[in-house]
N, C-alpha and C positions, 0 to 999 in steps of 0.2 A: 704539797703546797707550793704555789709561785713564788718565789725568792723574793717578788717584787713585795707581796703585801706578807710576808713574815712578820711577827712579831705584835705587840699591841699597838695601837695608835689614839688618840688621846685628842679628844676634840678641842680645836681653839676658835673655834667661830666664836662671835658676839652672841651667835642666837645657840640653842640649842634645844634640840626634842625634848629632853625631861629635863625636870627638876634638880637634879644634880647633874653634877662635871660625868658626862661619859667616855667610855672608850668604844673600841669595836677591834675585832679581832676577825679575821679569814679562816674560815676552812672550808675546803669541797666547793668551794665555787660563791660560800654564801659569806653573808656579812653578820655576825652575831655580837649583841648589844651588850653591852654591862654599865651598872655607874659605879662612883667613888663613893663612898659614905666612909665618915671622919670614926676614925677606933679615941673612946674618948680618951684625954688626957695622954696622947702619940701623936706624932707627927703623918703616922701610917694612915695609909688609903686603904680601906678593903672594897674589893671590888666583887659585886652581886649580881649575876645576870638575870637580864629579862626575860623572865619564862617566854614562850610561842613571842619571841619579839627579832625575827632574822629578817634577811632579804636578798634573793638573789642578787649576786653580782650582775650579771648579762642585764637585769631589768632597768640598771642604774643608769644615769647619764655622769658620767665624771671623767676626769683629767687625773693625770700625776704633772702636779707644779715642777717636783723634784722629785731623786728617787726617795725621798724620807715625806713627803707632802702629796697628800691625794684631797681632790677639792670636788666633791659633790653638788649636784648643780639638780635642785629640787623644786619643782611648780608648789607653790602657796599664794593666800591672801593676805593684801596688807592694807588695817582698816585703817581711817585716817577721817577725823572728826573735824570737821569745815564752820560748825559754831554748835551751840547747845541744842540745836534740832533737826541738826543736818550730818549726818556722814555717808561715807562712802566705800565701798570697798574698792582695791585693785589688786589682780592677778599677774604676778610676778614670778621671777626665778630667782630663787634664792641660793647663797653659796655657803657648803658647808666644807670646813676646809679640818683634815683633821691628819698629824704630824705623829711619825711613826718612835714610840718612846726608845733613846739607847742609856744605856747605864752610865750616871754621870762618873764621869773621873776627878776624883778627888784623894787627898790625907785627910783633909779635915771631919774632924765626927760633926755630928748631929749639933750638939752643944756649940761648938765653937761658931759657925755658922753663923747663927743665932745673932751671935755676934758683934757680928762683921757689919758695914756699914758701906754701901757701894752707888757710887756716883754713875749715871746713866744720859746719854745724849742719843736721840732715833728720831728722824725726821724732824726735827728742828724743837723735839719735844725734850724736858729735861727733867730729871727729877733723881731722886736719892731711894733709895731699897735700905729701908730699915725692920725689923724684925719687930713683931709683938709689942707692939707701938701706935697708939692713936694720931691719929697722920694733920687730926683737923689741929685748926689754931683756938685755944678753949673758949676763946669769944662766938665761937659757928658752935661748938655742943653746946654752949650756955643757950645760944637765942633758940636752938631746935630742939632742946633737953623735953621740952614740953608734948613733940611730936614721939618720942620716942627714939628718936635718932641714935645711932648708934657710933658711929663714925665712919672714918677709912682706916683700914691696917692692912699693913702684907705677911702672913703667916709662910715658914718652913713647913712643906707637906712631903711626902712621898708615895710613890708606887712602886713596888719591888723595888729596884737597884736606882733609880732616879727622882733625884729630886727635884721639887718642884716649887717655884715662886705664885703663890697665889695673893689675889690683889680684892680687899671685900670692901665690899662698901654697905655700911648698916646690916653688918652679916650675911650679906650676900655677896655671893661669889662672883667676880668678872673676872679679867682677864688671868692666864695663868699660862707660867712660861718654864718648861722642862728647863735642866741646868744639863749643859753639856758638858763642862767641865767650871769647877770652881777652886780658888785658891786663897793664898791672902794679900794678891795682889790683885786679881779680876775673877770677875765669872761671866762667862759665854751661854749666854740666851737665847733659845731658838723658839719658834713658834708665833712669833708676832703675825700680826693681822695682814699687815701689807708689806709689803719688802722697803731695805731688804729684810727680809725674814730673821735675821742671825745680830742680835749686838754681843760689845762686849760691854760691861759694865766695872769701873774701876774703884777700885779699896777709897776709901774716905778714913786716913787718918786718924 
């Protein structure tokens, strides 16, 4: 196997093919699929692959961002509704960007984690990482309780030796950021959307 694509990688695009958080993994030249599916009542990821779901490498169009980021660059359409009896399609390239998993470095178990409370600034965006914690202010579940809303929270997840920041909004899954290394000072985040790719995020007191 190429040194370069060793290992798993772990999709962080906004879009992605299936239903759940995917990965993909190399061998022989081909790119073969798996997703995440939650082991209940664990933080653990088990990971299931998709039977006749591979694809030659050579047939791809993609980049390596960096040697840990390879960013797939896939033709799709994107439909886009102009009023109640009018749309449109357009045909576009879409980018799939997906960040190769390492084992976070850490003391800290599982528990303690949990935790911990950590202050975050990335392009001029700002916000706090708190655990297993409804994120809205209870005036937004009150007025949406009626639709079924669920809220926001950011759950502790893992895949083999790394863990991982995932971010739900009404029980679905967006964004989600491998932990490169965590403390009880900071944790080092990688895999963001746009660069730079890497924060660090600090202890909140």
């Amino acid at each position: 196997m190429n040194h370069k694509t060793d290992g798993t990688w772990i999709n962080v695009s906004e879009m992605r093919p299936f239903r759940d958080l995917d990965i993909i993994t190399f061998e022989n030249g081909k790119i073969n699929y798996s997703v995440l599916e939650k082991i209940e009542n664990e933080i653990n990821l088990k990971a299931n692959k998709i039977e006749n779901r591979s694809e030659n490498l050579s047939d791809l169009n993609f980049e390596f961002i960096n040697p840990n980021r390879i960013r797939f660059y896939r033709k799709g359409k994107k439909h886009k509704v102009i009023n109640e009896i009018e749309s449109k399609t357009e045909y576009k390239i879409f980018e799939h960007d997906y960040v190769r998993l390492l084992p976070t470095e850490s003391k800290l178990s599982e528990s303690r984690i949990q935790l911990l409370k950590y202050n975050f600034e990335w392009n001029n965006e700002k916000g706090i990482i708190e655990f297993n914690k409804i994120l809205d202010k209870p005036e937004i579940l009150e007025m949406l309780k009626k639709t079924g809303y669920a809220g926001r929270k950011i759950l502790l997840e893992k895949i083999d030796n790394t863990f991982l920041i995932s971010f739900f909004r009404n029980n679905h899954k967006g964004l989600v950021l491998p932990i490169k290394e965590i403390d009880e000072n900071k944790a080092v985040l990688y895999g963001l959307p746009l660069e730079p790719y890497e924060m660090i995020a600090k202890r909140i007191n």
